[in-house]
N, C-alpha and C positions, 0 to 999 in steps of 0.2 A: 856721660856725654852731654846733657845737658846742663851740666852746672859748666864746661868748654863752650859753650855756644854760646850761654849767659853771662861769660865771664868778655870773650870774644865784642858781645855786643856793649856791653858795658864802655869797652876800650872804644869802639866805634864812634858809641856817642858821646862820649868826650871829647874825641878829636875832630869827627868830621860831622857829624849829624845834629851838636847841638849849632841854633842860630843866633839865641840870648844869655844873657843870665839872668835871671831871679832871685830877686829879696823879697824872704821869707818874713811873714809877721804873724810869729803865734800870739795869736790869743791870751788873755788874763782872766777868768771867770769868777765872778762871787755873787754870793747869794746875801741879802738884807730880808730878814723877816718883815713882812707884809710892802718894802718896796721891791722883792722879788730879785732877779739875776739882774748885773750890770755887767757887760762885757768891753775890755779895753784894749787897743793893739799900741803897741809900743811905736815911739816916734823913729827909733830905728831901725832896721831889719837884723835880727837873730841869727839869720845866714843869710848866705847868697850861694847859689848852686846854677852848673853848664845845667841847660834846657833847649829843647826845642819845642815851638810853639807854631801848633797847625791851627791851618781850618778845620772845624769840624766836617762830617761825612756825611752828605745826604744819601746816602745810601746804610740799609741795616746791615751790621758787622755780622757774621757767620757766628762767631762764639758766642752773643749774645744777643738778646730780641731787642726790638725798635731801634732806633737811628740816632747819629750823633747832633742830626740837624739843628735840634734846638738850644744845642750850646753853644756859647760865641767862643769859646778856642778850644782849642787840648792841646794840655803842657805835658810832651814826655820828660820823666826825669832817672837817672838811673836809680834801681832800687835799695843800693848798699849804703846812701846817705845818710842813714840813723836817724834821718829825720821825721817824726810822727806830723803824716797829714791828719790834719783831723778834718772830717768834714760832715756834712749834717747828718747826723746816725740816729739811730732811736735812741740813744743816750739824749741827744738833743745838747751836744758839744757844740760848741761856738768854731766855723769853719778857720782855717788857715787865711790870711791874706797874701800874694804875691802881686807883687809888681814887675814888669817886664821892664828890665833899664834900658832896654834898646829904645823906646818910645814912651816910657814912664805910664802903661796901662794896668791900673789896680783891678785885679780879678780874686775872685774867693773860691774855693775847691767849694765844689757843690758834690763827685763823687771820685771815687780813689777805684783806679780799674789795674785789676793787676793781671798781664797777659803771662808771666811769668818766663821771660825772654829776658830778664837783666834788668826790665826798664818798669816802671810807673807812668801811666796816662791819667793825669789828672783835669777831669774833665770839670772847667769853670766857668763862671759868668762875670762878664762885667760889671763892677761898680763904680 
Protein backbone atom coordinates (compact mmCIF):
# COMPACT_ATOMS: atom_id res chain seq x y z
CA UNK A 1 0.00 0.00 0.00
CA UNK A 2 2.51 2.28 0.54
CA UNK A 3 4.93 1.83 -2.33
CA UNK A 4 0.72 2.88 -4.43
CA UNK A 5 0.72 6.01 -2.42
CA UNK A 6 4.52 6.70 -3.13
CA UNK A 7 4.22 5.83 -6.51
CA UNK A 8 0.77 7.83 -6.69
CA UNK A 9 2.66 10.89 -5.42
CA UNK A 10 5.59 10.57 -7.57
CA UNK A 11 3.16 11.07 -10.63
CA UNK A 12 1.59 14.09 -8.76
CA UNK A 13 4.79 15.87 -8.51
CA UNK A 14 5.62 15.64 -11.91
CA UNK A 15 2.65 16.91 -13.26
CA UNK A 16 1.09 19.34 -11.03
CA UNK A 17 3.27 20.06 -7.72
CA UNK A 18 6.56 20.55 -9.22
CA UNK A 19 7.02 24.80 -9.91
CA UNK A 20 10.94 24.69 -11.50
CA UNK A 21 13.49 22.71 -12.60
CA UNK A 22 16.81 22.24 -11.41
CA UNK A 23 20.46 21.74 -12.66
CA UNK A 24 22.16 19.67 -10.69
CA UNK A 25 26.08 20.29 -10.25
CA UNK A 26 27.94 17.44 -8.57
CA UNK A 27 30.91 17.95 -7.15
CA UNK A 28 34.80 16.74 -8.21
CA UNK A 29 36.83 16.16 -5.04
CA UNK A 30 40.78 15.52 -4.70
CA UNK A 31 43.05 15.47 -2.34
CA UNK A 32 47.03 17.02 -2.79
CA UNK A 33 49.27 16.02 0.10
CA UNK A 34 50.11 18.86 2.19
CA UNK A 35 47.75 21.49 -0.15
CA UNK A 36 44.87 19.26 1.19
CA UNK A 37 41.17 18.74 -0.62
CA UNK A 38 40.26 21.05 -3.71
CA UNK A 39 36.75 20.86 -4.72
CA UNK A 40 35.33 21.70 -8.21
CA UNK A 41 31.72 22.03 -9.86
CA UNK A 42 31.59 21.62 -13.38
CA UNK A 43 30.52 24.73 -15.72
CA UNK A 44 27.61 22.58 -16.82
CA UNK A 45 24.76 20.87 -14.93
CA UNK A 46 24.90 16.95 -14.90
CA UNK A 47 21.06 16.83 -14.78
CA UNK A 48 18.30 18.82 -14.71
CA UNK A 49 15.17 17.44 -12.57
CA UNK A 50 10.90 18.69 -12.20
CA UNK A 51 11.22 20.29 -8.53
CA UNK A 52 9.23 22.18 -6.31
CA UNK A 53 10.79 24.93 -4.19
CA UNK A 54 9.18 26.20 -0.94
CA UNK A 55 9.57 28.39 1.78
CA UNK A 56 10.96 27.08 4.67
CA UNK A 57 8.59 26.32 7.93
CA UNK A 58 8.70 28.41 10.93
CA UNK A 59 7.12 26.14 12.65
CA UNK A 60 8.77 22.56 14.17
CA UNK A 61 7.68 19.52 11.81
CA UNK A 62 6.13 16.75 14.00
CA UNK A 63 8.52 13.90 12.70
CA UNK A 64 11.52 15.73 13.55
CA UNK A 65 12.82 18.27 16.19
CA UNK A 66 13.59 22.10 15.54
CA UNK A 67 12.29 24.22 12.65
CA UNK A 68 12.94 24.59 9.09
CA UNK A 69 13.22 28.49 9.75
CA UNK A 70 16.66 28.78 9.17
CA UNK A 71 16.95 27.66 5.83
CA UNK A 72 16.38 29.70 2.86
CA UNK A 73 14.37 27.05 0.65
CA UNK A 74 13.36 23.45 0.47
CA UNK A 75 13.53 21.67 -2.86
CA UNK A 76 11.14 18.66 -2.95
CA UNK A 77 12.33 16.25 -5.58
CA UNK A 78 11.02 12.92 -6.36
CA UNK A 79 12.96 10.12 -4.79
CA UNK A 80 13.45 7.48 -7.99
CA UNK A 81 15.96 9.94 -9.64
CA UNK A 82 19.25 7.93 -9.09
CA UNK A 83 20.49 10.91 -8.27
CA UNK A 84 23.19 10.90 -5.21
CA UNK A 85 22.57 14.05 -3.13
CA UNK A 86 25.38 14.51 -1.34
CA UNK A 87 25.45 16.87 1.31
CA UNK A 88 27.57 17.73 4.42
CA UNK A 89 27.90 14.37 6.29
CA UNK A 90 30.50 13.25 8.69
CA UNK A 91 32.36 11.84 5.72
CA UNK A 92 32.77 15.66 5.17
CA UNK A 93 31.64 15.09 1.18
CA UNK A 94 31.68 18.27 -0.73
CA UNK A 95 27.60 19.25 -1.01
CA UNK A 96 25.58 19.11 -4.49
CA UNK A 97 25.01 22.39 -6.22
CA UNK A 98 21.46 23.31 -7.80
CA UNK A 99 20.30 26.20 -9.47
CA UNK A 100 16.70 27.00 -9.77
CA UNK A 101 16.24 28.09 -13.80
CA UNK A 102 13.18 29.72 -13.05
CA UNK A 103 15.30 32.83 -11.50
CA UNK A 104 18.90 31.29 -11.80
CA UNK A 105 19.42 31.03 -7.72
CA UNK A 106 22.42 28.85 -6.87
CA UNK A 107 21.70 26.90 -3.65
CA UNK A 108 23.84 23.92 -2.01
CA UNK A 109 22.08 20.82 -0.20
CA UNK A 110 23.03 21.37 3.30
CA UNK A 111 20.64 18.16 4.37
CA UNK A 112 18.75 15.25 2.47
CA UNK A 113 15.31 14.66 4.54
CA UNK A 114 13.59 11.76 3.38
CA UNK A 115 9.74 11.55 4.55
CA UNK A 116 9.50 8.48 2.61
CA UNK A 117 6.17 9.43 0.46
CA UNK A 118 8.00 9.26 -3.16
CA UNK A 119 9.61 12.56 -2.77
CA UNK A 120 13.14 14.03 -1.32
CA UNK A 121 13.13 17.64 0.70
CA UNK A 122 16.39 18.86 0.24
CA UNK A 123 16.81 21.37 2.65
CA UNK A 124 19.40 24.32 1.31
CA UNK A 125 21.02 27.50 1.49
CA UNK A 126 21.95 30.16 -0.71
CA UNK A 127 25.16 30.96 -2.41
Amino acid sequence: MTDRIAGALRRVHSSALANTSIDVFEPTESYDPGDGFTVTYPDEPSATYEARVVSPAARADRDRGGTTSELDAVVVVRDDTGQTWTDFTDEQEAPVELVDTADGTRFEVGRVVDPHNGTLELEVAEI
